[in-house]
N, C-alpha and C positions, 0 to 999 in steps of 0.2 A: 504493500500500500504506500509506503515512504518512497518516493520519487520525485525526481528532478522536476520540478514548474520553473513558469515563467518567474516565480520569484525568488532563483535561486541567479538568475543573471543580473549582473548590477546594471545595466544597460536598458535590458529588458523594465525591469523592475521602477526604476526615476521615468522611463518614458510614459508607463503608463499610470505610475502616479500624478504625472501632469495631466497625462489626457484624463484622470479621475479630475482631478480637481475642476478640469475646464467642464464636466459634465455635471458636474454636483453645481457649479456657479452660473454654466447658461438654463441650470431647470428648477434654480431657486433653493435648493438644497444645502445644508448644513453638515455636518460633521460636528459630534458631541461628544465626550469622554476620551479616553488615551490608551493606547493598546497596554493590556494587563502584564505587570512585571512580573509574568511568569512563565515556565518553560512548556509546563503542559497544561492541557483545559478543554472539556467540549464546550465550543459556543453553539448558544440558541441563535437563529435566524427566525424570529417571528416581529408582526404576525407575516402569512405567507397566502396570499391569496392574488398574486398576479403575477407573468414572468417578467413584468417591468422587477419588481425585488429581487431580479436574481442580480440586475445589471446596477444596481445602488449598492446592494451586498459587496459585491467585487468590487466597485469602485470606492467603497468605503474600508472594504482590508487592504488595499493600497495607498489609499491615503494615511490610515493610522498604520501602515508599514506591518501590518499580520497577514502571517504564513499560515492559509489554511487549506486544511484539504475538507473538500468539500462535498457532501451525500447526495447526489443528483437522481431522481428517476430514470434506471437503466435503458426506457425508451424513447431520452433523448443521446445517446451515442451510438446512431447510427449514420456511417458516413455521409456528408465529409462533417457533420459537427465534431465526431466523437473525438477523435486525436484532439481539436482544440479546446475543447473543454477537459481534456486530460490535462494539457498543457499548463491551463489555470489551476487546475487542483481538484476539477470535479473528479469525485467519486460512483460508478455506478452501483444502483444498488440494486436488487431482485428483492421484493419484498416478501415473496414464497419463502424467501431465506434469510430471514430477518436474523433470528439465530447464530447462523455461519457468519452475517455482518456484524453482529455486538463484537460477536468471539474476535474475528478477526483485528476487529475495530480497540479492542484491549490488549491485545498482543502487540498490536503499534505502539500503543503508550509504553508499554513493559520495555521495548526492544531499543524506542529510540531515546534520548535526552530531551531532545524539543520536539514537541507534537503538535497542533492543535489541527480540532476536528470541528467543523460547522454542520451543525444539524437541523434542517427544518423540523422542528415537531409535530408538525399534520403531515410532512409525508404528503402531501397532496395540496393543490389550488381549490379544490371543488370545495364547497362546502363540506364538514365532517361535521362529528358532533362528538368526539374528543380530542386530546391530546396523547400522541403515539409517545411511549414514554421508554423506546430504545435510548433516547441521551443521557436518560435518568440511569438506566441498569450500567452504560459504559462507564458512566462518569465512576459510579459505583464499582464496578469491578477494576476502571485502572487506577481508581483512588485518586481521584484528581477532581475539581474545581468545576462548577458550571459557572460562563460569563453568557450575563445576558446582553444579546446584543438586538437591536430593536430599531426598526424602519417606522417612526411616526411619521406618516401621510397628510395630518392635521396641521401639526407643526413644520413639517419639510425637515426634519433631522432625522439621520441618523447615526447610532451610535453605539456606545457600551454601557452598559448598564449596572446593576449590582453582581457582585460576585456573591455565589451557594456551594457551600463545601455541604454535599449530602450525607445526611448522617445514617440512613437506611430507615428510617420515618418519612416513607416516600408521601403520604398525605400531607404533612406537616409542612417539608422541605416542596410542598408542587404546590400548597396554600401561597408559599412565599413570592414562589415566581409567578404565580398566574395575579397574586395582586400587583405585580408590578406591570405585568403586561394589559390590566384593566385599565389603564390609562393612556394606552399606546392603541393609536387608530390607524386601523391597516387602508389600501387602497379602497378593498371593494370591505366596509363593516360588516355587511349581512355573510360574508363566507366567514368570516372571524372566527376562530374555536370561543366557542363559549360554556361548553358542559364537560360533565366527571372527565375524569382520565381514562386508559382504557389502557391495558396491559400487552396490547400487541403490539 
């Protein structure tokens, strides 16, 4: 899973932290909080309900200079996208295999020094009516850190949000983060996860 991206070339990496910034500045956008002084951490990508958040997402881990690899639905890497959203750090995923993904996904943090992993937590644009809570069991199994990171559409910022060391009081510890994300208004509201959690 730990492979060369575009943010391992210093060339690559300043060029399109300008082209971020000029896109965050010509569509009214912000940038808020500072990349986390830490080596490993699953970050949240919510809320998630348009594939305009994927293209603020990336342009906001290059602006705050974070290396992240990324969970992408396996059925957008089919050529010619797939190689270039490797390139960036997308991850595909098969959700039949959810499983094989956690596993694999904590054997990363185990193996390397600097990890970090972006997770959407609905897993999906459509409307759902939970939160998929694979980020919760990773974070959990490689003992590492949630950062919430969070696209407000209301305000035009986005950013990093609070940090959740999960203690395995997965209620308690998803109370914490789902109030902070009640304040964060995605593109489209009505897709918004708004109900219980849901263990798949």
């Amino acid at each position: 899973m730990h492979r060369k991206t575009v943010h391992d070339t210093s060339m690559g990496k300043s060029l399109l932290r300008w082209l971020s910034l000029i896109i965050f500045r010509f569509t009214g956008w912000k940038s808020a909080g500072k990349r986390p002084n830490l080596s490993k951490y699953v970050i949240i990508a919510a809320p998630h309900t348009s594939n305009w958040d994927f293209l603020y997402t990336l342009s906001l881990a290059f602006i705050l200079e974070i290396k992240p690899f990324i969970m992408m639905k396996a059925d957008w890497f089919r050529w010619p996208l797939g190689p270039l959203l490797r390139w960036f750090g997308a991850i595909p995923v098969d959700r039949s295999k959810s499983t094989q993904v956690a596993a694999r996904s904590i054997e990363a943090f185990h193996k390397h020094p600097r990890f970090v992993l972006l997770v959407p937590p609905a897993g999906t644009r459509s409307k759902v009516m939970y939160w998929k809570t694979g980020f919760y069991h990773i974070a959990m199994g490689a003992n590492v850190p949630i950062v919430l990171g969070y696209l407000d559409y209301r305000r035009k910022v986005g950013g990093i949000g609070p940090i959740v060391q999960p203690t395995g009081n997965m209620e308690r510890d998803m109370k914490i983060i789902r109030g902070f994300y009640a304040g964060i208004t995605a593109r489209y509201p009505d897709q918004a996860l708004s109900f219980p959690v849901s263990e798949e």
